[in-house]
C-alpha positions in Angstrom: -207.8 161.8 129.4 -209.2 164.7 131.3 -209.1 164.7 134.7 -211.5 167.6 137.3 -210.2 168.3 140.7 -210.4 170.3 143.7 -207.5 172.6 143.6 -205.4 173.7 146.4 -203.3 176.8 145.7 -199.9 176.7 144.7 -196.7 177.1 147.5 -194.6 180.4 147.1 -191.9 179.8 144.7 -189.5 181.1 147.2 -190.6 178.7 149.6 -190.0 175.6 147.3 -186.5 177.2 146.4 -185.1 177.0 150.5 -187.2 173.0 150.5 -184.2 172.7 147.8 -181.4 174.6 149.1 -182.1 172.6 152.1 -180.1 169.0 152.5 -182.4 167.3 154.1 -186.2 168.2 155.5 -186.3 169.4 159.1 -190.0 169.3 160.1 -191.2 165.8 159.8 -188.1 164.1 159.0 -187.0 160.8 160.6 -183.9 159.4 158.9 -182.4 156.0 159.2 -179.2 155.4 159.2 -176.9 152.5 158.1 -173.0 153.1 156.9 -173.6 155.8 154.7 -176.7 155.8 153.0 -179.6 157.5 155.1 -183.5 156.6 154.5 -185.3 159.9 155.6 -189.2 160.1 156.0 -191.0 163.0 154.7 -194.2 164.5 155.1 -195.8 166.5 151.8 -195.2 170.3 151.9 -199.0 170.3 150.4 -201.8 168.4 148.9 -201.7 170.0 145.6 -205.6 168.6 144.9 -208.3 166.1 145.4 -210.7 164.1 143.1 -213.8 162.6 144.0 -214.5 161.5 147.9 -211.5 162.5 150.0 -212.0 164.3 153.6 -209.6 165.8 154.9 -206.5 165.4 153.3 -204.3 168.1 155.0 -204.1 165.5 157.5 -201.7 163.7 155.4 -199.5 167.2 156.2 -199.1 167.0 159.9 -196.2 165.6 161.3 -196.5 161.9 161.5 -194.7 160.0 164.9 -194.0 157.2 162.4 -196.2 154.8 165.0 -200.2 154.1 163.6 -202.1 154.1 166.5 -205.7 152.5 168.2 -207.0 155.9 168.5 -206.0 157.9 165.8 -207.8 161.3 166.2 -207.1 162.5 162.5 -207.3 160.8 159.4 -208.0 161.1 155.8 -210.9 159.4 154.2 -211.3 157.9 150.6 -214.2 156.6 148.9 -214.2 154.7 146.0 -213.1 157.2 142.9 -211.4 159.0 146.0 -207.4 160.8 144.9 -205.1 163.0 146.4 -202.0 164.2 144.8 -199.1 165.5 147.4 -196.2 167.3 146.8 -193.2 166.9 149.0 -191.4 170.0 148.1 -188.1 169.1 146.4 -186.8 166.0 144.0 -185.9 163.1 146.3 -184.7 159.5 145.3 -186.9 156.5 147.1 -190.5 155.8 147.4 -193.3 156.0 149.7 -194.2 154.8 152.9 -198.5 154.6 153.5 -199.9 154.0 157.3 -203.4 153.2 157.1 -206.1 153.8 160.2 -208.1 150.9 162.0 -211.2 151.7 159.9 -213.2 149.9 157.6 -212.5 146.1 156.4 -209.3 144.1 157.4 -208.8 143.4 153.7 -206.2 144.9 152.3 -207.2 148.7 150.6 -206.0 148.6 146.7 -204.8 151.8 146.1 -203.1 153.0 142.6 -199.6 154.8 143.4 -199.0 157.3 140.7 -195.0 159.1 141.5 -193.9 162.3 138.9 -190.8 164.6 138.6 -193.5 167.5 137.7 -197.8 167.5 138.3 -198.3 166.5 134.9 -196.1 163.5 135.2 -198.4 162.5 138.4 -201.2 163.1 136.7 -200.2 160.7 133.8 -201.4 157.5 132.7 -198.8 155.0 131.3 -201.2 152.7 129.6 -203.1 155.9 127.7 -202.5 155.6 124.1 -200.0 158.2 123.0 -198.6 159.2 126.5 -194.8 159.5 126.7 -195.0 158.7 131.1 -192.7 155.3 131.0 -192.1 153.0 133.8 -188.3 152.5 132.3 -185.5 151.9 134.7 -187.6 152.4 137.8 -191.6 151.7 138.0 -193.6 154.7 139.0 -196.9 153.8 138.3 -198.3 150.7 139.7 -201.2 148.9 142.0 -200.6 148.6 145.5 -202.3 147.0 148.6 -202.5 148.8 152.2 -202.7 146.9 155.3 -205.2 147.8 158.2 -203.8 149.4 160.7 -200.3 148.8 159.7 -197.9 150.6 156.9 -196.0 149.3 154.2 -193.4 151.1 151.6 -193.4 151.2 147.6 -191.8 151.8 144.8 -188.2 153.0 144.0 -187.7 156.1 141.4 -187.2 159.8 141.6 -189.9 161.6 142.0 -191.1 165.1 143.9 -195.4 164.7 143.2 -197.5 161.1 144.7 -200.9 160.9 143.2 -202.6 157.8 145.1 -206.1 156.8 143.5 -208.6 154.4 146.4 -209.5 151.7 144.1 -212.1 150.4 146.6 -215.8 149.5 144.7 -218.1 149.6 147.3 -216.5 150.6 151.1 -214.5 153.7 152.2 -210.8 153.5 154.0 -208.9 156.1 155.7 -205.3 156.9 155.9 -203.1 158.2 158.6 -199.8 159.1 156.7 -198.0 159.3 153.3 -194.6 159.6 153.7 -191.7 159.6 151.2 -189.1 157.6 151.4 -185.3 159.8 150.6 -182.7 157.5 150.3 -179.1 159.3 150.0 -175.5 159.3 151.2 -175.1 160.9 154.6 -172.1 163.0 153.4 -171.2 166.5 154.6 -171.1 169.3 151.3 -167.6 170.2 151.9 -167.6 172.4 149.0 -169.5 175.7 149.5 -170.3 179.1 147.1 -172.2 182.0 148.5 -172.3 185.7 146.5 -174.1 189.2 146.4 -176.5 187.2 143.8 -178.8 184.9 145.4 -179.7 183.5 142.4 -176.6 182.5 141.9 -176.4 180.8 145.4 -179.5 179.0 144.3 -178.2 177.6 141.1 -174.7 176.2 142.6 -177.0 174.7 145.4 -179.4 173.0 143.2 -176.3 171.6 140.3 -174.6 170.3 143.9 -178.1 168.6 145.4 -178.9 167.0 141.8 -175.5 165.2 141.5 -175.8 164.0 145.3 -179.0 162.1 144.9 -177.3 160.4 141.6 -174.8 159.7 143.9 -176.1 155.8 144.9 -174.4 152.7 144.7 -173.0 153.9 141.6 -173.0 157.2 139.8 -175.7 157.4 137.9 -177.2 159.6 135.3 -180.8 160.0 136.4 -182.6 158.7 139.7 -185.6 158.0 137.4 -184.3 157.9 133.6 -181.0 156.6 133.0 -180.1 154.3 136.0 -177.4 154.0 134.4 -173.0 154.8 134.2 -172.5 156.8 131.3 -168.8 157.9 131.3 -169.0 160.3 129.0 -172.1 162.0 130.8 -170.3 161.4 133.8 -167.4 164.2 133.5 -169.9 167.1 134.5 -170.4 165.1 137.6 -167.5 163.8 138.7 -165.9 167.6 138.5 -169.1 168.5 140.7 -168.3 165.7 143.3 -165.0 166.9 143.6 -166.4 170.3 144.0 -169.1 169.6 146.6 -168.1 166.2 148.3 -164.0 166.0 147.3 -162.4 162.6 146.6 -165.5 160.1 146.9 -165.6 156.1 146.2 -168.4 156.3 144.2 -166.9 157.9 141.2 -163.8 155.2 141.3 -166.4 152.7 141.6 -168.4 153.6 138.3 -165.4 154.1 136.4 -163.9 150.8 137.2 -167.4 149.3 136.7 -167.9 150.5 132.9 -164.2 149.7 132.8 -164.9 145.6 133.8 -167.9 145.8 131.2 -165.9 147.2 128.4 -162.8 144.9 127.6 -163.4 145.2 123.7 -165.2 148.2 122.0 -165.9 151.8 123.2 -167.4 152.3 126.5 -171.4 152.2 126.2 -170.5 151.4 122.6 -169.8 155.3 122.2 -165.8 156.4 120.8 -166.3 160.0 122.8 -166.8 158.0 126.2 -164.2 156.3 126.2 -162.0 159.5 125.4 -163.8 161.1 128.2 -162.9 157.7 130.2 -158.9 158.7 129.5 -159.8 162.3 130.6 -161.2 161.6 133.8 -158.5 159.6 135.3 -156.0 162.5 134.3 -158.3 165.0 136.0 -158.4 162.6 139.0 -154.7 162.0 139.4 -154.1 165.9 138.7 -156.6 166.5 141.9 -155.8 163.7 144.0 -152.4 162.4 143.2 -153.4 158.6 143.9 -150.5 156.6 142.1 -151.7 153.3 143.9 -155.4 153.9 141.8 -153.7 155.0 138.6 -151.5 152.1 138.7 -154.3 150.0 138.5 -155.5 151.6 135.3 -152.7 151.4 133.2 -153.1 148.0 131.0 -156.7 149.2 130.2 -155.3 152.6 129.5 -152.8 151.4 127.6 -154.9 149.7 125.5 -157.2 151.8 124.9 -154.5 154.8 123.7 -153.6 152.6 121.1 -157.2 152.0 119.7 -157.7 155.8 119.9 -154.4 155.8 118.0 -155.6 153.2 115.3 -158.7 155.4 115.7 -156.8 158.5 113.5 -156.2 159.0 109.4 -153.0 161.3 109.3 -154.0 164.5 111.3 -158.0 163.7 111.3 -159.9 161.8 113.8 -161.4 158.4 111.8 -163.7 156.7 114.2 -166.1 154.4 112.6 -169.0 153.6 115.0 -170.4 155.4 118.0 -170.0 159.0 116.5 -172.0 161.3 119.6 -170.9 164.5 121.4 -174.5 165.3 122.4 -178.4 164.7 121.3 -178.5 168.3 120.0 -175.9 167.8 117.8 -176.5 164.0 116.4 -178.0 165.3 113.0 -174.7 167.1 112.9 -171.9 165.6 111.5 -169.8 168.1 110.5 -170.6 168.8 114.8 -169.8 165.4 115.8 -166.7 166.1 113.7 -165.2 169.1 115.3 -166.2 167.5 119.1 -164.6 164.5 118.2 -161.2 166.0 117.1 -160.8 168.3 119.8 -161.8 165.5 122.6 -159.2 163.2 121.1 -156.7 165.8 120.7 -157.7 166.4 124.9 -157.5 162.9 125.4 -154.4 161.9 123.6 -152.1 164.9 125.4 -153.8 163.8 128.8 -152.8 160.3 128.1 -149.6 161.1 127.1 -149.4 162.8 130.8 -150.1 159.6 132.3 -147.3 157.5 130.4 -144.9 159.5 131.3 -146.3 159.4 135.3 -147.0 155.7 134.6 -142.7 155.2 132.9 -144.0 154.6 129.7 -141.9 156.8 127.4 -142.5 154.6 124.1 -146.5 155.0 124.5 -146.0 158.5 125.6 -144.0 160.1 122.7 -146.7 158.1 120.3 -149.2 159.8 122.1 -147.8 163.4 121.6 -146.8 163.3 118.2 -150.5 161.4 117.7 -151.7 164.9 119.3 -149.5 167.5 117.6 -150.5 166.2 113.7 -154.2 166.2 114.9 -153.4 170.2 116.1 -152.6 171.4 112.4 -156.0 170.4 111.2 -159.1 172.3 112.6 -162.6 171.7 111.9 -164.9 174.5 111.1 -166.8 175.4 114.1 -169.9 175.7 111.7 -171.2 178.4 113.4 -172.2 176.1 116.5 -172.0 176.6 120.2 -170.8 173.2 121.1 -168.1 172.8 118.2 -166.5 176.2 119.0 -166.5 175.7 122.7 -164.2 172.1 122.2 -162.0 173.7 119.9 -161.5 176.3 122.6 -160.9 174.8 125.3 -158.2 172.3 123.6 -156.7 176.0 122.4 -157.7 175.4 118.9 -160.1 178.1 118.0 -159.5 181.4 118.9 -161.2 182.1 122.2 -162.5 185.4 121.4 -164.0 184.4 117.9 -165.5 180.8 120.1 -166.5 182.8 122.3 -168.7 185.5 119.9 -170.2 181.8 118.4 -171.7 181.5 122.1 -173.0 185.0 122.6 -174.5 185.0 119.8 -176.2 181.8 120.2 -177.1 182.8 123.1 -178.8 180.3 125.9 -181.5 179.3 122.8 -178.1 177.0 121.9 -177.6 175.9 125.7 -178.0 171.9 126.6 -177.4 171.2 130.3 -174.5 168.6 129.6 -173.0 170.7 127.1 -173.3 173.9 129.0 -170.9 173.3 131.3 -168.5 173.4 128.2 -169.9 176.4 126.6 -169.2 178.3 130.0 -165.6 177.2 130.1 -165.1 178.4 126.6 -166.2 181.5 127.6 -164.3 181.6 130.9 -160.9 180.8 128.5 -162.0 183.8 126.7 -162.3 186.3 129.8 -166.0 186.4 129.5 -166.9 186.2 133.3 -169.5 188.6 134.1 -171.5 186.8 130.4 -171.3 183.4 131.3 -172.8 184.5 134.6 -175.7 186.6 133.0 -176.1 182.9 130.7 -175.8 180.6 133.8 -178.8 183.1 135.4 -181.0 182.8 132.4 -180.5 179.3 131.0 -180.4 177.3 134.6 -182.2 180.2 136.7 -185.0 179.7 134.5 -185.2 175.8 135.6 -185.6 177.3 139.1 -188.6 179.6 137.6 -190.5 176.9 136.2 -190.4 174.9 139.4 -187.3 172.8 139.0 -185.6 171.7 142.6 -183.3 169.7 140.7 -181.8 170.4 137.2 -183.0 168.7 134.0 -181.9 166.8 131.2 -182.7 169.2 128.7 -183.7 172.2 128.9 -184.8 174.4 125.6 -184.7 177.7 126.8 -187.1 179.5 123.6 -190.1 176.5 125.4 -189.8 178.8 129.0 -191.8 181.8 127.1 -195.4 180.4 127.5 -194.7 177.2 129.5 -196.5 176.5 133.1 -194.1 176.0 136.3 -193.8 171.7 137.0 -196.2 172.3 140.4 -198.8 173.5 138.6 -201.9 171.5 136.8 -201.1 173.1 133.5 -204.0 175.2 132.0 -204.9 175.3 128.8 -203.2 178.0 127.3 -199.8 177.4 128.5 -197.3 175.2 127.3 -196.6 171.6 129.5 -192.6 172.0 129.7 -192.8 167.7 130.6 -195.4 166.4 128.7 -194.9 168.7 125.7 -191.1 169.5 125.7 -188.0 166.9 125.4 -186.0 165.1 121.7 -184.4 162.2 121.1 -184.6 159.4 123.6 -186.2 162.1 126.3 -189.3 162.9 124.7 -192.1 164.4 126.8 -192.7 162.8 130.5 -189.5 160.3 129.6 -187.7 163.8 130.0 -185.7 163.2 133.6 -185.6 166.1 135.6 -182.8 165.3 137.9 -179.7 164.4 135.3 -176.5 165.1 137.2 -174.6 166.4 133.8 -176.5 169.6 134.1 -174.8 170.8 137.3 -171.8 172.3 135.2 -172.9 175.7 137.4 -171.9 174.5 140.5 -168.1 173.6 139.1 -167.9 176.5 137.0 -168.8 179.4 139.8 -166.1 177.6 141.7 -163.4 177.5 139.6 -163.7 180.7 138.0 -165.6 183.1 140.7 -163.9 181.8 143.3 -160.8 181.2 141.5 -159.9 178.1 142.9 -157.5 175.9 140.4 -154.9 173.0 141.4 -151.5 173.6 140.1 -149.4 170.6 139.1 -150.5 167.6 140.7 -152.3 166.5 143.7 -153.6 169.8 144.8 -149.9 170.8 146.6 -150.3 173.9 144.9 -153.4 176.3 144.0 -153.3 179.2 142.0 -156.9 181.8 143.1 -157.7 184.2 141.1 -161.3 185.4 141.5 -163.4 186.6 138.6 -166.4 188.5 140.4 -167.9 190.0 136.9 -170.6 192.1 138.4 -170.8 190.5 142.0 -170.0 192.8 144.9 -168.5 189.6 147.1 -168.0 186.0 146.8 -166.9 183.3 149.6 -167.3 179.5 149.9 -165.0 176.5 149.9 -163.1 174.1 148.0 -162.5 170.3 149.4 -158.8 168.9 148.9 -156.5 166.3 150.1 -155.3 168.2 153.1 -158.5 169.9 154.1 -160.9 172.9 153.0 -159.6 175.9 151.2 -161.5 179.1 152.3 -162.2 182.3 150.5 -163.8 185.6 150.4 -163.3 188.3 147.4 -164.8 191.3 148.3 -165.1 194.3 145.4 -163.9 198.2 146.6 -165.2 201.2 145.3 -162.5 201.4 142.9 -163.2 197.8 141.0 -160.2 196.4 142.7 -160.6 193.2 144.3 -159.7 192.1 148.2 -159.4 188.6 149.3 -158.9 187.1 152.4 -157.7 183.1 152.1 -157.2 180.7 154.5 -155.4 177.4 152.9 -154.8 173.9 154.8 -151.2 173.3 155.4 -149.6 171.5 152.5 -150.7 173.5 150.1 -148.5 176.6 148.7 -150.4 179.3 146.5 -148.6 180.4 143.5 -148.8 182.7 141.2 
């Protein structure tokens, strides 16, 4: 359906890029507060364009008291046909909060609420034949009804773009505010990365601010498409909210709830997410060091160690249902193959790391000699990204010859879950200055086309002729929403705010930084900094016993000074 509006010009791109950087809005913002979730009003940055009778909508961009008024002195007006689409600057999670004016009838004004992750999913129509907009998991597009001179609040998705369409017939109404609604947890970012590349800033910022809003009750994958705990998806994450926000509730919270929901069968009927299940508890106890929580695991985990053990032919991994390592690669089973094998070879040695914290030596030597068959045989890497980067990381491909499989593939092979893996892999074989010329391209170009959040998906070759996500797309560009997306994310399905895609903000941490745990519990850290072509780097790192603090700084001669400042209780070593 075509649509003809009144367009009003585009914000800077560097002035969307510090709306995301920021935590929360400053002008405009009135939060809420209640324990620890916060429910901030904010006023659109812009009104991106009109349709049909609507005067003078940069009202609806002034700061708002929250308080409708007798006398209101400005307004926007909407005849019938009237719309206004608004952009509020960044990706929130929440919904929208409309004050209407003492003007007109006292019947309620219809109004059609229209939310989007880009313009063209604002602009979408989810009852138009052949449109891929959805109202899955969280309704974004939906009749409403406006009190006079009162305010009411809809709808509950993620969103950045509100398109409202008067549905009046025959009268005009006005309005005094549209507010969003941002609904978060009021947690401090604890964890902090700043270098001589801003872009680089901006991409560890924006991986840290997309895994805080899926932070909600629990941790989800999406805060419009999936509303949902997917372990496996979840690994990304939870290394990213140990990163940013340190030892939080909500990632116990969603393991142990997939963990109640699963006592038969692989968690969301998938074998890898369950492995990636095991591997996250070792990762937490090796960070944390909370016996009391592991104890709790340990008949579940023992179970489950012994499926993953019935789960193996000799020295080859034999699963039978829920084969996935990613949507890229689920046409590829000689793929699925090689992720498989190394994740269970990961799994199985971390589990047999927690029998022998947990006393069980029986379970433990099982799990060991389960892990050292599985060793002898190696998959062929088939050429692909994702195979070679498992195998190398579990130290069974060649990190060199893995890592030549990446290059080579380039970011045209990068998927924002499995990218995190690729840069590891490439990390392991001392590619630093690389994998930070492939985190600039692949994510940085995320932040090109608009993105305040990072995506799903993300096919870099679609970034040659596509339009930014804030613009009404013309014709001779390509619509990286309604055009782009696979699998179960086709077109405007395609969630733009997917927490595994902040692998980035982990990766510059751990590896620029330096900043590793030694042993268990974070008593010891071993830093060594990998600058690559950066003049400086500094940030922080949350632990146990309070903030690590760093600064590298690179001398004329390439030689690298630091100045560290660690909590005590924790030793550096070598």
């Amino acid at each position: 359906m075509k649509r003809f509006f009144v367009l009003i010009p585009v914000m800077a791109a560097a002035a969307i890029l510090a709306s995301c950087n920021s935590q929360v809005s400053k002008e405009g913002a009135s939060p809420v507060r209640g324990s620890e979730f916060v429910s901030e009003y904010l006023i659109p940055t812009r009104v991106v364009l009109t349709e049909g009778p609507v005067t003078s909508p940069e009202v609806l961009t002034m700061p708002y008291p929250g308080q409708v008024s007798t006398s209101e002195e400005h307004m926007t007006e909407f005849g019938p046909g009237g719309s206004v689409l608004l952009d509020f600057g960044k990706e929130i999670q929440g919904g929208i909060q409309i004050t209407r004016a003492m003007y007109g009838s006292h019947d309620p004004a219809r109004f059609r609420l229209v939310l989007g992750e880009s313009v063209s999913e604002a602009l979408s129509d989810v009852t138009e034949k052949g449109s891929t907009a959805t109202n899955d998991h969280a309704v974004r597009d939906f009749e409403i009804s406006v009190p006079w001179l009162g305010a009411a609040e809809y709808g509950n998705s993620g969103f950045r773009f509100a398109r409202l369409d008067y549905l009046g017939d025959d009268e005009q109404t006005a309005l005094v505010a549209v507010r969003a609604i941002s609904k978060y947890r009021d947690i401090p970012y604890l964890g902090s990365f700043h270098c001589s590349d801003k872009r680089l800033d901006n991409i560890w910022q924006t991986g840290a601010y997309t895994v805080h809003l899926n932070m909600q009750e629990y941790l989800w994958d999406g805060i419009k498409r999936d509303r949902l705990v997917w372990i496996g998806d979840m690994h990304p994450e939870v290394m990213t909210v140990g990163t940013v926000f340190g030892n939080h509730e909500v990632v116990r919270k969603s393991l142990d709830y997939v963990r109640e929901g699963t006592p038969e069968g692989w968690m969301n009927g998938i074998c890898s997410y369950s492995l990636w299940w095991i591997i996250i508890h070792h990762h937490l106890y090796q960070w944390y060091g909370d016996m009391d929580y592991l104890q709790e695991q340990k008949g579940y985990l023992m179970t489950l160690l012994e499926k993953v053990l019935d789960n193996i032919d000799g020295s080859k991994e034999n699963y039978t249902d829920g084969r996935f390592i990613d949507w890229p690669s689920n046409d590829k089973p000689d793929v699925i193959h090689a992720g498989l094998q190394a994740l269970t070879v990961r799994a199985l040695e971390a589990g047999a790391e927690m029998c022998e914290w947990l006393n069980d030596e029986y379970l433990r030597e099982r799990c060991s000699k389960a892990a050292a068959r599985m060793r002898e045989y190696v998959p062929d890497a088939v050429g692909n990204s994702q195979a070679a980067a498992l195998l190398s990381i579990q130290g069974m491909m060649d990190a060199e010859e893995a890592s030549k499989i990446i290059l080579e593939n380039g970011p045209e092979k990068f998927t924002s879950f499995m990218g995190y893996y690729l840069l590891e892999a490439l990390a392991k074989g001392g590619h630093y200055a690389k994998a930070m010329d492939l985190i600039s391209k692949y994510w940085g170009k995320m932040l090109d086309l608009g993105a305040t959040t990072f995506w799903e998906d993300f096919n870099y070759a679609d970034a040659e002729n596509a339009a930014r996500i804030d613009e009404i797309v013309p014709e001779d560009k390509f619509d990286i929403h309604a055009d782009g997306g696979a699998w179960c994310y086709v077109g405007l399905r395609h969630s733009f705010c997917h927490g595994w895609a902040s692998g980035p903000t982990t990766w510059l941490s751990r590896h620029v930084l330096g900043i590793e745990p030694v042993g268990v519990g974070f008593k010891q850290v071993r830093i060594e900094p990998h600058l690559g072509d950066l003049q400086w780097a500094e940030g922080t790192f949350p632990t146990p016993y309070g903030v690590i603090s760093v600064r590298h700084e690179k001398k004329a001669d390439g030689t690298v000074v630091s100045d560290i400042k660690l909590p005590k209780g924790i030793k550096r070593v070598k």
